[in-house]
VOMI-211517 format. One line per 4 residues: number of its first residue (from 1); for each residue x, y, z of C-alpha. Coordinates in steps of 0.05 Angstrom, whole numbers, plus 5000, padded with zeros to 4 digits. Layout:
<rs>
NUM> X:Y:Z | ... .
</rs>
This chain:
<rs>
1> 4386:4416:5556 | 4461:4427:5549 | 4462:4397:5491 | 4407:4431:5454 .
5> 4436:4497:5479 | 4509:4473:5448 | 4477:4456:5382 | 4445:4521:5379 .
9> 4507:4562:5395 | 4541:4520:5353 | 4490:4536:5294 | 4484:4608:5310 .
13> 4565:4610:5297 | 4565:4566:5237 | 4511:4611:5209 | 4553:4685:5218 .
17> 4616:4655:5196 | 4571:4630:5129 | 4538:4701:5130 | 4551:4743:5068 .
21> 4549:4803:5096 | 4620:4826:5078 | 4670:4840:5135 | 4696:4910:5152 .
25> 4765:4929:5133 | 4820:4959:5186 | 4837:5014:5142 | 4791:5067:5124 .
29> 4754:5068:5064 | 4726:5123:5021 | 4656:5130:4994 | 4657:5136:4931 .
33> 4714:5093:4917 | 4760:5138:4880 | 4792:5120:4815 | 4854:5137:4812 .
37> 4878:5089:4744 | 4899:5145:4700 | 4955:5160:4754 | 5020:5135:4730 .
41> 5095:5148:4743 | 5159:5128:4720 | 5166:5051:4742 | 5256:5060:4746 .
45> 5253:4986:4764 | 5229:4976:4691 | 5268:5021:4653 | 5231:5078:4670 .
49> 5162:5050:4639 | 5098:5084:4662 | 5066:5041:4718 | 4989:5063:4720 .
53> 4951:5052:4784 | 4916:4990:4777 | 4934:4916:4788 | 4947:4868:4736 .
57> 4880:4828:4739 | 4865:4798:4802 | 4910:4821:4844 | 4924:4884:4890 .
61> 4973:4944:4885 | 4994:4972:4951 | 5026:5041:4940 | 5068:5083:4989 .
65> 5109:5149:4984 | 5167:5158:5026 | 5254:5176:5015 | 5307:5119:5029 .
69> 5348:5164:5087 | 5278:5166:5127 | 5303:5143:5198 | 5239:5112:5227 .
73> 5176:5117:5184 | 5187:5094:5117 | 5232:5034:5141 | 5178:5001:5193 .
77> 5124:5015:5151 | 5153:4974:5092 | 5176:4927:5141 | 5109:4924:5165 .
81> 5086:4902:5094 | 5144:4846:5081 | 5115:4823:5152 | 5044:4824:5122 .
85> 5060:4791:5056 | 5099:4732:5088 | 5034:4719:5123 | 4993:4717:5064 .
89> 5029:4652:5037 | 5022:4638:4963 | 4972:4693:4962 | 5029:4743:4969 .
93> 5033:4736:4901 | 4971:4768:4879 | 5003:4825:4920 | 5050:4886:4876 .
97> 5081:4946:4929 | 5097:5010:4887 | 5137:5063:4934 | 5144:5130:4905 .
101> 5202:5170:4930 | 5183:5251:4954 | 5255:5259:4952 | 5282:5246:4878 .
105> 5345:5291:4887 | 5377:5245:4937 | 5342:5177:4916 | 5373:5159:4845 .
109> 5339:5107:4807 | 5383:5053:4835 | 5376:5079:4904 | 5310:5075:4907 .
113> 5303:5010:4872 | 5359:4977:4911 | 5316:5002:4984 | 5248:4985:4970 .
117> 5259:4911:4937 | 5310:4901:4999 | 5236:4898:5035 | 5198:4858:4978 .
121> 5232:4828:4912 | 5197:4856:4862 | 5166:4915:4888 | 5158:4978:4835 .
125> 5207:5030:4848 | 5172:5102:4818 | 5218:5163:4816 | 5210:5230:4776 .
129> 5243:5287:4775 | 5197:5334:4754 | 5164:5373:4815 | 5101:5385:4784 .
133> 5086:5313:4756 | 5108:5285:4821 | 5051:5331:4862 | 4994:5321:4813 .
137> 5013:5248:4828 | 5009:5257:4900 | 4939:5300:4907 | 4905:5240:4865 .
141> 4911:5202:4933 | 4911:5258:4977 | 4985:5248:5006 | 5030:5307:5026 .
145> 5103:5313:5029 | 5153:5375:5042 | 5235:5371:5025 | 5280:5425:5050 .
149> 5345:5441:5064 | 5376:5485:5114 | 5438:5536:5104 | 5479:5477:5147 .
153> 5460:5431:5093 | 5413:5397:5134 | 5347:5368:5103 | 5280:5360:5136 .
157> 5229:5324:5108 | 5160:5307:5124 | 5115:5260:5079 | 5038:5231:5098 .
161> 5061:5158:5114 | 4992:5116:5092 | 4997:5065:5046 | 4938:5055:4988 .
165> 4907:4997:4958 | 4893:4996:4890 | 4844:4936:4853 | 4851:4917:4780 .
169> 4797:4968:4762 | 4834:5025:4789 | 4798:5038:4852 | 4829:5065:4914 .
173> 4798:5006:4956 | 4825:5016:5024 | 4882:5072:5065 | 4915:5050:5120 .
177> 4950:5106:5166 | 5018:5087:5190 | 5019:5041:5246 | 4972:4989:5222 .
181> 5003:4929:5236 | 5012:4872:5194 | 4957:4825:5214 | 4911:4878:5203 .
185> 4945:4891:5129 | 4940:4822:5116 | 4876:4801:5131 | 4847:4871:5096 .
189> 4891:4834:5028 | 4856:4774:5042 | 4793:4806:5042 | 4792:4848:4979 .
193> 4834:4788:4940 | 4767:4747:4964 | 4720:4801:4936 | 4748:4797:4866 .
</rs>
């Protein structure tokens, strides 16, 4: 009896992990899926050549917006995707990050380049300096950012702090709020590499 009620349990796992039914993602998703590949900004890792939102066949574009003098956010969260990335293996390399800096006036070209591939080699660094190319950008994914400074000189900035995955059609595929660690990152990579 033991036996017949292993084999059973036994077949009733083999069977979901065979399902098809495709597994949920940790981030959240939005319905429709929106495309967002006619987005594009100034790659200045490349010479300043337009990077459009969407991967390079098969793969997957991660996107984030954030400023290299951020003290907490911007520097766990990117950490948070290294951490991801290195669990991916050789898959990591179907994998681009894009981070797009809110804060142009203080992150030059080679600032911003210099921080963001100090977390992944490679990644897209996208800078402009125009105000009102750099918030059309941002309201495509729904993000929201703020720079000020005080009469001391001070700045205060605040940025939304999601990052955004991006397929090779140019579909916003999955969001993931800050604090989503990096198993959860990875295996929501995983996933959508696996679902072409």
């Amino acid at each position: 009896m033991r036996r017949l009620l292993l084999v059973l349990v036994v077949a009733a796992l083999a069977a979901v992990a065979c399902s098809s039914e495709p597994q949920e993602l940790s981030g959240f998703v939005r319905s429709p899926l929106p495309d967002v590949s006619a987005a594009s900004l100034p790659d200045v890792s490349d010479d300043g050549v337009a990077l459009p939102m969407q991967a390079p066949p098969g793969e997957i574009l991660v996107l984030y917006f954030g400023y290299t003098a951020c003290p907490d956010v911007c520097p766990t969260t990117l950490a948070d995707v290294r951490s991801a990335l290195r669990r991916m293996g050789s898959e990591a390399e179907k994998i681009r990050l894009a981070m797009t800096t809110i804060d142009p006036d203080r992150d030059t070209d080679e600032v911003i380049t210099g921080y963001v591939q100090s977390f992944v080699s490679g990644a897209h660094a996208l800078r402009t300096d125009n105000q009102d190319e750099l918030r059309g950008f941002a309201d495509v994914f729904g993000a929201d950012y703020g720079v000020s400074v005080s009469e001391d000189g001070d700045y205060e900035v605040f940025h939304t702090a999601h990052l955004y995955a991006i397929d090779d059609e140019g579909l916003l595929r999955v969001t993931w709020p800050f604090g989503t660690d990096p198993e959860s990152i990875s295996a929501d990579l995983a996933l959508l590499l696996e679902a072409g």
